[in-house]
N, C-alpha and C positions, 0 to 999 in steps of 0.2 A: 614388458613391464605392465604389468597389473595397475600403477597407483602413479598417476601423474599430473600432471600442473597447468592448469589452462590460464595463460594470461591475462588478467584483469577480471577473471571468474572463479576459482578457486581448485582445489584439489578433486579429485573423482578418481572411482576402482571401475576396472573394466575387465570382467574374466569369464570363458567360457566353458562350462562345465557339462559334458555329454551332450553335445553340440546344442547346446543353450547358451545366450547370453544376458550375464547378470551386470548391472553398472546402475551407481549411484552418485550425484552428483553434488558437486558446488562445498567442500570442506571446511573449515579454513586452513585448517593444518594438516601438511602429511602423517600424522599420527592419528587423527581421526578418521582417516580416510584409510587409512590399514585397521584399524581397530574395527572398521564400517565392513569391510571387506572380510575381516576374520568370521566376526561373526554372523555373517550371512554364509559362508561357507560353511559354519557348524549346525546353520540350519536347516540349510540342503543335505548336510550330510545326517544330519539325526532329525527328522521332521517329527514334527508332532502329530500324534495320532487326532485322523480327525474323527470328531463325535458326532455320528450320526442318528438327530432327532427320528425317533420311529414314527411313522405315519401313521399306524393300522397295528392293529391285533386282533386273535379271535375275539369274536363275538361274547366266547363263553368267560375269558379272561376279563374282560371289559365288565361281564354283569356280576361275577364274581368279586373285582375291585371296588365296586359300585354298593353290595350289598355289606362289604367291608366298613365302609364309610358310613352307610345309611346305620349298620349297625353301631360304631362308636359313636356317632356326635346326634343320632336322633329317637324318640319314643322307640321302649320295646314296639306297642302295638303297631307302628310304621313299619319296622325291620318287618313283620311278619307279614305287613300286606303286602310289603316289595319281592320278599321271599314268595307269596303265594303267588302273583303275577311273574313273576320271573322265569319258575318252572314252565310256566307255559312257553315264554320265548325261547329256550334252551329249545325245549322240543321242535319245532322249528328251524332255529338255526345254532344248535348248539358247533355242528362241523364247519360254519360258516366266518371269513374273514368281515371283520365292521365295514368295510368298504366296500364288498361284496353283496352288500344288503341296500336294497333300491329304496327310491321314495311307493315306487309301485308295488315291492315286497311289503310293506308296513302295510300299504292299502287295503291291501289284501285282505292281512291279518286282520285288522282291525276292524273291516265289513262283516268277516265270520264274527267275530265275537260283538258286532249290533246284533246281530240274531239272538243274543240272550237279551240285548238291552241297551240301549244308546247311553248312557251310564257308564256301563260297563266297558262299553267303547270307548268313550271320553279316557276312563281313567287306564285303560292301557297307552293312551296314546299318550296324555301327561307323563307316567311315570317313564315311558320308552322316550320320549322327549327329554326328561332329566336326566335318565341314565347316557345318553350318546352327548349330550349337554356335558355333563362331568367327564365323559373321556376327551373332548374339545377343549374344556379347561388345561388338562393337565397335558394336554397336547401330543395325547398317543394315536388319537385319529386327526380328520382335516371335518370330514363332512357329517351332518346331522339328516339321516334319511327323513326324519319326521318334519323337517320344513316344511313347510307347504301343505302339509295336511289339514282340515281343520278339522276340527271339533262336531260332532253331529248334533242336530236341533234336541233337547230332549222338554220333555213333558212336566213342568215344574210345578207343584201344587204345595197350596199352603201346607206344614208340617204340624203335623197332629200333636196337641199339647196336651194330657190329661187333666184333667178338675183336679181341685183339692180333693173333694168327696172320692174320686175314686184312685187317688194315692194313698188318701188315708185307709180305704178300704183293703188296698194290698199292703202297706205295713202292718194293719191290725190282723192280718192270718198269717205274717211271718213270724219261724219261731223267733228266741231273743235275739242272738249271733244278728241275724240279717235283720232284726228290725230294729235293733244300734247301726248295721250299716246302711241300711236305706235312711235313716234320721240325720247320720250327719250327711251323704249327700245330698239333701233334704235341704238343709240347715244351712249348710257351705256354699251348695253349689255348684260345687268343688266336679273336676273330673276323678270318674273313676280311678284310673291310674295316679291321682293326685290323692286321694283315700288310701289307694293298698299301699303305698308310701311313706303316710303316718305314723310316727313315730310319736314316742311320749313326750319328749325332748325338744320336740315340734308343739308342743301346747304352754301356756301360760295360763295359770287357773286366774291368778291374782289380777291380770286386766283383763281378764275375759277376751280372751283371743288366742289363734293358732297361724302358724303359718304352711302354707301351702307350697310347694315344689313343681315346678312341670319345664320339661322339654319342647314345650311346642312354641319356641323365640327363637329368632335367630339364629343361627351359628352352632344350633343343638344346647346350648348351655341350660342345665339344671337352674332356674331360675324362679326366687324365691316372691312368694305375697301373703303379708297380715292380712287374718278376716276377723274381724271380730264376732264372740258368739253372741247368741240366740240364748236367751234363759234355757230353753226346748233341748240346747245344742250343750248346753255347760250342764244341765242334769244326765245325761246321759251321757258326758264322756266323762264329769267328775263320776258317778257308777261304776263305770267298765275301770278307771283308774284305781279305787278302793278294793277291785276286785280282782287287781291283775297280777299276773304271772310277771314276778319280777324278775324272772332270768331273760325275760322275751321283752324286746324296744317298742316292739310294731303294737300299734292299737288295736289293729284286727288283723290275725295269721290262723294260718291251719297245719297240719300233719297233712303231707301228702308221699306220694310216690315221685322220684323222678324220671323222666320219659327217656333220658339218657342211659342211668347207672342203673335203675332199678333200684336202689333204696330209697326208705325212709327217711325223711329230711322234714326240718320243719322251718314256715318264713311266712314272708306275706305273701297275699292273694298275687297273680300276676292277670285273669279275669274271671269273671262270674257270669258267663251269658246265658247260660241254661236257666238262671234263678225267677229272672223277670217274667218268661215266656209261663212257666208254671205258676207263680204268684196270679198271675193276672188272669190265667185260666180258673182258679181256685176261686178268683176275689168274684169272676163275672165280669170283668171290664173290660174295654178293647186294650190289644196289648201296646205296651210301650216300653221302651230302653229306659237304662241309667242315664243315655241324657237329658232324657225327655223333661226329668227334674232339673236338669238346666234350666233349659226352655221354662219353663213351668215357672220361673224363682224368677225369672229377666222380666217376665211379662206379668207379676205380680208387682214387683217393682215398678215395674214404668205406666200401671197402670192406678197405682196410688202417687203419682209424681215424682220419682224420683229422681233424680238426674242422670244424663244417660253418661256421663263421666264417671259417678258414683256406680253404677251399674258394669261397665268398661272394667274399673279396676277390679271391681267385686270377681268377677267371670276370668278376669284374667288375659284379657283381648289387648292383642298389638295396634289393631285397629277400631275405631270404630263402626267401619261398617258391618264389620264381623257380630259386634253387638245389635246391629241393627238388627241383624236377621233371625236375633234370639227373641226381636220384642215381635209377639204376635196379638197380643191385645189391641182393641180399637181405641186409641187414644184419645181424651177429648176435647183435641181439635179437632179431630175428623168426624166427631157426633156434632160440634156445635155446626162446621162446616155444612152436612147434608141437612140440619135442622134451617139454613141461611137459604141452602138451594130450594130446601121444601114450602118457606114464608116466600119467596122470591116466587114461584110459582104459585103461588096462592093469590099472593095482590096482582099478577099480571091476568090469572083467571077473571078476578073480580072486575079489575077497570074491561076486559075486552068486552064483558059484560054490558057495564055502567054506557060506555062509549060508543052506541050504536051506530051503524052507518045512517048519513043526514038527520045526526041530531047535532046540532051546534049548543053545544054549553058556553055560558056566557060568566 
């Protein structure tokens, strides 16, 4: 008998099936203790498949998942720097299992590629650090080869900001197209990719403001900030407005070719890097980027007082410190400051003077 009655303790099943045995104890009633026993026999006999968490996969599946993601929830221009480092690692270890790949493989790698530039080393080792990071999240590998590596020393120098006089001097030799777009990032502030995004729909003439879009917060989300214009900023885009092409949203688009299909397509800008490098050779000036007009707006602000809160939101900065590194003007606490150390050295010159040795002033 299977199912029976232990004095002063209760019911229990006791049965052995391919020479195992299964028993459960202490019932109250012989109907639950058959009921208990049924059903463990239909689970030995129909077991549930077990689900086995996968530890590992190729390497090359892992950077492809990875560039998946990067593509949906973050900036075009990210997806293409992840894509342009990624080919590199494929080549490498495109045949290779994630697990199979040492802390001393990455080492490697990423000593060859100091030989272009500690920089450049740096940022293989972040983004290869994020990508095996994200297959640990999702919990297809166990281990992060890039632990323990650190980061190489590199060489950090303040970043060159251009004067007005010679921003002004490359707006004034570009034709109009580009010197409506160099005005409003000028004007705004704004990133690039926050410009070729501009849409009509996106302005309000009537409070004099526009709002701005960008992906670089959290979580990838398209996330939006009011600027208000600039007289400079509301003439030139009420302009291009009176004069636009109303079948088309974008503030500033062009007719291109696509690298894909080969046709003619028409939409906004997605970058313009070639423009500056020729502007600036044209104008005579040292060259500088579309951000450098960041830069340029942050530390004209913060050098006529502004607030660095009021400046934070302006730019679009999650953090503060990120603002910080936009302000490169010398501020003036740090003029009154070295004018404090320069008087402080001056009276300490004059008394060693006045105080000569065995003179006793009384």
């Amino acid at each position: 008998m299977s199912v029976y009655l232990v004095k002063g303790k209760g019911w229990r099943y006791d049965f052995i099936l391919k020479r195992t045995r299964y028993t459960e104890t202490w019932f109250e009633t012989k109907t639950k203790a058959k009921q208990a026993e049924a059903k463990r026999r239909e689970e030995l006999k129909n077991p549930k498949p077990v689900i086995v968490t996968p530890t590992d996969m190729a390497f090359l599946e892992l950077v492809n998942r990875r560039l998946d993601h990067v593509k949906a929830y973050n900036a075009e221009r990210h997806y293409k720097e992840y894509l342009y480092l990624a080919k590199r690692w494929i080549n490498c270890w495109q045949e290779v299992e994630c697990n199979q790949i040492t802390g001393d493989m990455v080492q490697e790698f990423v000593l060859g590629r100091k030989r272009v530039s500690p920089n450049t080393a740096n940022k293989d080792i972040r983004y290869l650090r994020s990508t095996f990071n994200f297959g640990k999240k999702k919990k297809w590998i166990k281990e992060n080869p890039t632990d323990g590596i650190d980061f190489f020393p590199v060489e950090k120098r303040i970043k060159y900001v251009p004067s007005s006089m010679d921003i002004d001097k490359v707006i004034g030799i570009a034709d109009s197209d580009t010197k409506d777009y160099l005005c409003v990032i000028r004007e705004t502030m704004a990133r690039v990719s926050e410009v070729n995004r501009l849409v009509w729909g996106d302005i309000t003439f009537d409070d004099r403001s526009l709002v701005l879009y960008t992906r670089k917060k959290k979580g990838g989300h398209l996330t939006p900030r009011k600027i208000p214009m600039t007289n400079k900023l509301y003439d030139v885009l009420w302009r291009r407005y009176l004069g636009r092409d109303t079948t088309k949203p974008w503030v500033f688009w062009h007719q291109f070719v696509s690298s894909k299909t080969k046709e003619e397509k028409v939409g906004p800008y997605s970058e313009r890097k070639r423009i500056m490098k020729t502007l600036c050779q044209k104008a005579g000036v040292r060259y500088f980027r579309f951000h450098a007009l960041r830069h340029s707006g942050a530390s004209v602000m913060d050098n006529n007082n502004v607030s660095l809160g009021a400046i934070q939101r302006i730019l679009g900065h999650e953090n503060r410190t990120t603002t910080e590194i936009y302000l490169h003007s010398l501020g003036e606490s740090e003029r009154k400051a070295i004018e404090v150390f320069e008087n402080a050295r001056k009276i300490s010159h004059t008394d060693s003077h006045t105080h000569e040795p065995g003179v006793v002033l009384h």
